[in-house]
C-alpha positions as CSV (number, residue, x, y, z in Angstrom):
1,X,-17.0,9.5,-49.6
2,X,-13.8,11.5,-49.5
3,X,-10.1,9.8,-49.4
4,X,-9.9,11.3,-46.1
5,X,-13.1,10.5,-44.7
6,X,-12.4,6.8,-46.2
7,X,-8.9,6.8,-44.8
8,X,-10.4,7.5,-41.0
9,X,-13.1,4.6,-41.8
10,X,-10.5,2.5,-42.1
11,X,-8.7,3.4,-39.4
12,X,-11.2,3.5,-36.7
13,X,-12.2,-0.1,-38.1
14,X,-8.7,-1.0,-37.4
15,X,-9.3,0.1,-33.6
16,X,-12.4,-1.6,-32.9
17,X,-12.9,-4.8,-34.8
18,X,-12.0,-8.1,-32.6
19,X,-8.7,-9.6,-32.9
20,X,-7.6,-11.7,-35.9
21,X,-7.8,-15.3,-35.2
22,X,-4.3,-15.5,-34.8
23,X,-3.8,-13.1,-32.2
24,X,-7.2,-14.4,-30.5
25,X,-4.9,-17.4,-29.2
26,X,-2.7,-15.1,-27.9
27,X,-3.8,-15.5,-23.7
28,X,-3.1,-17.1,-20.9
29,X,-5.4,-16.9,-17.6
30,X,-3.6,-18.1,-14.6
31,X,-4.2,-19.4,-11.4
32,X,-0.8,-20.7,-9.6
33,X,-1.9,-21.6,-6.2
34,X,0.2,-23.5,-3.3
35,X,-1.4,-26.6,-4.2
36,X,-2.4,-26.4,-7.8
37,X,-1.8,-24.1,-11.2
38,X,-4.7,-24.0,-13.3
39,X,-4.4,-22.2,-16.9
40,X,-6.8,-21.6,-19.6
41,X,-5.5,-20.9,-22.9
42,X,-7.7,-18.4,-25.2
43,X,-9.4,-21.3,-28.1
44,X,-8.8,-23.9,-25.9
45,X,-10.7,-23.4,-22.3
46,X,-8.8,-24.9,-19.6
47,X,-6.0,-27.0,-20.7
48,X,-4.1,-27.2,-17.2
49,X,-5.1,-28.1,-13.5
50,X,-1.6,-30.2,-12.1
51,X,0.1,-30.0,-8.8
52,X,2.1,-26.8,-8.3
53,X,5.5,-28.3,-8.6
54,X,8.5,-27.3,-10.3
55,X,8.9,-31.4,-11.8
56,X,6.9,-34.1,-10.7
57,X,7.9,-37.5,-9.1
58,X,10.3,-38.0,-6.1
59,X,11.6,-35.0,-4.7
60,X,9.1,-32.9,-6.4
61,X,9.8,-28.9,-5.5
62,X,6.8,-26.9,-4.0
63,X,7.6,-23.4,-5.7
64,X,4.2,-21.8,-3.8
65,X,3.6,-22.2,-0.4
66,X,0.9,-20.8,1.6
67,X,-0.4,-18.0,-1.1
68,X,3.8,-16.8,-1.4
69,X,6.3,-17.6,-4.3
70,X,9.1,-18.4,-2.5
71,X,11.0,-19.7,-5.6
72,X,10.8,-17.4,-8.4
73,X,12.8,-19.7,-10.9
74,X,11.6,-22.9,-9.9
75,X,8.4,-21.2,-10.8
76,X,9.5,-20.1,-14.0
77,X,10.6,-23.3,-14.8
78,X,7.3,-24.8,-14.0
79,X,5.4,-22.8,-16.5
80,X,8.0,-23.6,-19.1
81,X,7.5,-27.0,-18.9
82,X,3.5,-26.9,-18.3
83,X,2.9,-24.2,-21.0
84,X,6.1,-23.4,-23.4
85,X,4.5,-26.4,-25.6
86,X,0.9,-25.1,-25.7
87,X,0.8,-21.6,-26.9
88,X,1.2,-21.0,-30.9
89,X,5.1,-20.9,-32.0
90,X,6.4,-16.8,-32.8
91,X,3.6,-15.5,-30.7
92,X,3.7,-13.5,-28.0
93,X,0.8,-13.9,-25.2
94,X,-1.3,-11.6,-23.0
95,X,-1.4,-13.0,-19.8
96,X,-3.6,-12.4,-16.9
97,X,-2.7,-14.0,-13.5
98,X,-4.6,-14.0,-9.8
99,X,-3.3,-12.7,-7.1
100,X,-3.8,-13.4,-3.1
101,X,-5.5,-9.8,-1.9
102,X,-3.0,-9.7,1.0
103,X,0.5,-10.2,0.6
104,X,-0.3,-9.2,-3.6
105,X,2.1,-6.6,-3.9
106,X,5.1,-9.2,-3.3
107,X,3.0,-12.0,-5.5
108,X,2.5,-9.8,-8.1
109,X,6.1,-9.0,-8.7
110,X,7.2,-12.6,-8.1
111,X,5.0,-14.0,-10.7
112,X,5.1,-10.7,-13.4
113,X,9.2,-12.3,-13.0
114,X,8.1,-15.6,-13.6
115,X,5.6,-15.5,-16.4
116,X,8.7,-13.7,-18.4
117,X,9.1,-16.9,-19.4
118,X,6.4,-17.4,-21.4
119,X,7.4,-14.1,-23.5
120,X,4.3,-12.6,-22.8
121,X,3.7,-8.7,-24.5
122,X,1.7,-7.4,-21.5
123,X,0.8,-9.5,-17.8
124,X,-2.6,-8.0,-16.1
125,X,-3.0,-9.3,-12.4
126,X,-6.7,-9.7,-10.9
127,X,-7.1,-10.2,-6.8
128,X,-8.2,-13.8,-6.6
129,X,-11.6,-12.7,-5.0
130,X,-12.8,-10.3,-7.7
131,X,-11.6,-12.9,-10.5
132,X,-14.0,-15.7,-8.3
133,X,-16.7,-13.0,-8.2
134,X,-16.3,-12.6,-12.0
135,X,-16.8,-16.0,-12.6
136,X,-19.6,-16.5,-10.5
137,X,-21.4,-13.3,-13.0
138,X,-21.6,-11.5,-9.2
139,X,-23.5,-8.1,-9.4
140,X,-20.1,-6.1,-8.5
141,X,-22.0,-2.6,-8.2
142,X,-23.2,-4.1,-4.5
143,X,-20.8,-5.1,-1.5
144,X,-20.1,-8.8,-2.1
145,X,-18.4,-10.8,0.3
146,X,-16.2,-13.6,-0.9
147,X,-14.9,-16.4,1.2
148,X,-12.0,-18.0,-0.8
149,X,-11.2,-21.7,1.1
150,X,-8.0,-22.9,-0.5
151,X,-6.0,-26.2,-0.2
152,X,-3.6,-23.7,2.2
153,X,-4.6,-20.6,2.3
154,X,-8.2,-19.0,3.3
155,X,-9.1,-15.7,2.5
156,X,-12.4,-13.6,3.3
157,X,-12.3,-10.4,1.1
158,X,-15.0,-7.6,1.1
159,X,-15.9,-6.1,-2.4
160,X,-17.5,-3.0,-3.1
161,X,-17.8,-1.7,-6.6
162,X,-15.6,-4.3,-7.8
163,X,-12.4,-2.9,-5.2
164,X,-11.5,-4.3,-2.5
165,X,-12.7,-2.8,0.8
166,X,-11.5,-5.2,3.7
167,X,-9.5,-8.5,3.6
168,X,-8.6,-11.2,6.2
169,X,-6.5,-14.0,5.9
170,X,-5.7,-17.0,7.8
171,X,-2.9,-20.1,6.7
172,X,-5.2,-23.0,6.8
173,X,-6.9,-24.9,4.1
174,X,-8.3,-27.9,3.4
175,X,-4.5,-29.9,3.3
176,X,-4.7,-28.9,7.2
177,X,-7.9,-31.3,7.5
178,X,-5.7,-34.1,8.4
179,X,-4.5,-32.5,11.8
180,X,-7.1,-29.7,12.0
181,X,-11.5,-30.1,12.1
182,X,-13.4,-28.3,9.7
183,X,-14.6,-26.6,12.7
184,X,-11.4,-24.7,12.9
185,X,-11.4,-23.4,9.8
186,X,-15.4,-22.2,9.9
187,X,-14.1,-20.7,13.3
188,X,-11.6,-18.8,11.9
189,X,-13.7,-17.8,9.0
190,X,-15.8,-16.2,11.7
191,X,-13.6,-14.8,13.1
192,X,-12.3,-13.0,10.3
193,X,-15.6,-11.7,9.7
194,X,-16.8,-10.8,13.2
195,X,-13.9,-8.3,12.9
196,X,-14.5,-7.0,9.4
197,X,-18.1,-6.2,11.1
198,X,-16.7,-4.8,14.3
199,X,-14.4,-2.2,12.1
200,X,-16.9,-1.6,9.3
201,X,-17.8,2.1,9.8
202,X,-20.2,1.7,7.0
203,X,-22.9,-0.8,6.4
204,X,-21.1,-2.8,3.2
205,X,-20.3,-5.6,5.5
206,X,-23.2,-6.4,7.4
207,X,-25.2,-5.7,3.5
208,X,-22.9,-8.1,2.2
209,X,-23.4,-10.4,4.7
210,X,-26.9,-10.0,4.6
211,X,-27.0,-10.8,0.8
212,X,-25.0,-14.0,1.4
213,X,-21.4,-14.9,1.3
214,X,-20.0,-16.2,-1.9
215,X,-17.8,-19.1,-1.2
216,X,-15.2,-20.9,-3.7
217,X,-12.3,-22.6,-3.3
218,X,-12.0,-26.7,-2.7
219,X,-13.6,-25.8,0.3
220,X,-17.1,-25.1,-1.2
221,X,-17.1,-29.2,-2.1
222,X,-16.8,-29.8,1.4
223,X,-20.0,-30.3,2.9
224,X,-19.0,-30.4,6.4
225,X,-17.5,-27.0,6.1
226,X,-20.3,-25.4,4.4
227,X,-23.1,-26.5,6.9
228,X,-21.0,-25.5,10.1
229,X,-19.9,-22.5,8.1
230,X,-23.9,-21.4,7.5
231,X,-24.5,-22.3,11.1
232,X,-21.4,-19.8,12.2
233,X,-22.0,-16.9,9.9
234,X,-25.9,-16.8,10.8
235,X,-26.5,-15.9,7.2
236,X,-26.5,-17.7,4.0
237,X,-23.8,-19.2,1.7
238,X,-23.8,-19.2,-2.4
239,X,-21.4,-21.4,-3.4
240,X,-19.8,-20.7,-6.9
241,X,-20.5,-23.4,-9.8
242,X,-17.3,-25.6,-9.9
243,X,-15.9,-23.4,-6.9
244,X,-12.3,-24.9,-7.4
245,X,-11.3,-23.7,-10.6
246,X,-13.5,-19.8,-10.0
247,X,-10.6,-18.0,-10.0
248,X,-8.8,-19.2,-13.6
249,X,-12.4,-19.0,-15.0
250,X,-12.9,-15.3,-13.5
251,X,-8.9,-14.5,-14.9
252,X,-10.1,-15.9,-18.7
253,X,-13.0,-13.6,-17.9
254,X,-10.9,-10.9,-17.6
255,X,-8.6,-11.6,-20.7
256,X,-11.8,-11.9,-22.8
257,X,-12.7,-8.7,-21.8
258,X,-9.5,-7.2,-23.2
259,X,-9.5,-8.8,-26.0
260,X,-12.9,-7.5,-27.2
261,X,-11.4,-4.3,-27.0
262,X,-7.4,-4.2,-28.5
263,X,-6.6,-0.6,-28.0
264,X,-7.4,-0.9,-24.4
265,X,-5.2,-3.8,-24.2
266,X,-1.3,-2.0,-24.0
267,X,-2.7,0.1,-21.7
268,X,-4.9,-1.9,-19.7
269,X,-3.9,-1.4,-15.5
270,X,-3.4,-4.0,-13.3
271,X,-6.4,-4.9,-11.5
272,X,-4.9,-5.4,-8.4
């Protein structure tokens, strides 16, 4: 072998082996929801599920509210004092955070601002649905309909090769249980897909449906919500194994992706 053709050896080796060990604890996957944050940390798994609040006790902060960051700082300062411990001193971490599918735009640049925090060399953001479908090892090259139930916030989001075709929200959850039946948030589930139906010029939604809503979210552990749910969609339900932390698990999915190839990772668009 020539020193040339040794040198390019090398250096396509460089490109494609997997990340030293160091670097391999290098990522965050994030899920910073109105009620809780969940964050896996790459060699550790899932080392955070708390209540999303800026410090605990009396007079706790609530920097999330109904799927919107409407206190950038106090956010910030929340993942400073749940993660600036955790991650290996002089690194710099890819992070990867969920985002609602509606409103993402304005999420997305509210926690890209907050995450700075954590000094992180590149921040990937996934819509919440296709990181649950991820988790869930969903066949993504069908339409897939995901019904996301949170403790505020309820999304239905139609997937079709992975992208998002049609989503719905509504601002109920299962916090709202104390003043509001499961009934009313199965109806408005419903609802929300009665009209992805009735505006579907294609047949993606009614094959979706067909195939059988995924649901996740705390919502999936309620019983009550997923047999009136069944009985209102006329069509069957999958829930997602461990449906309340799907979307972290889908975003660590993600990150492990990129990771198993580094010279995609600079580059790497947002998957929102």
């Amino acid at each position: 072998m020539t020193q040339r053709s040794r040198a390019a050896a090398a250096s396509a080796a460089t490109r494609h082996r997997p990340w030293p060990l160091g670097r391999q604890g290098c990522g965050v996957a994030l899920d910073m929801g109105s009620a809780r944050t969940r964050a896996w940390v790459a060699g550790r798994g899932l080392v955070i599920d708390v209540p999303t609040v800026t410090f605990p006790g009396a007079g706790a902060v609530y920097p999330i509210q109904r799927g919107t960051i409407i206190d950038t700082e106090g956010t910030a300062r929340m993942l400073e004092r749940l993660l600036g411990h955790r991650l290996p001193r002089f690194t710099r971490p890819l992070v990867v955070v969920t985002a609602p599918v509606l409103d993402g735009v304005a999420y997305r640049n509210e926690a890209r601002t907050a995450v700075e925090v954590l000094r992180p060399r590149g921040v990937l953001t996934i819509p919440s649905a296709r990181a649950v479908a991820l988790a869930a090892g969903a066949d993504l090259s069908r339409p897939l309909l995901v019904v996301d139930i949170g403790a505020h916030l309820t999304e239905v989001v139609l997937l079709s090769e992975g992208a998002v075709v049609d989503a719905r929200r509504t601002a109920l959850g299962t916090t709202d249980l104390d003043t509001a039946s499961p009934l009313q948030i199965c109806d408005a589930v419903a609802t929300m897909v009665t009209a992805m139906l009735r505006q579907d010029r294609t047949s993606l939604a009614i094959d979706a449906l067909r195939r059988g809503a995924l649901l996740a979210g705390g919502g999936a552990l309620r019983p009550e919500i997923t047999y009136h749910l069944t009985g209102r969609l006329h069509a069957p339900l999958r829930a997602v194994a461990a449906p309340h932390t799907a979307a972290v698990r889908g975003a660590a999915t993600l990150l492990r992706s990129v990771r198993d190839h580094p010279s995609e990772t600079d580059s790497a668009p947002s998957e929102s």
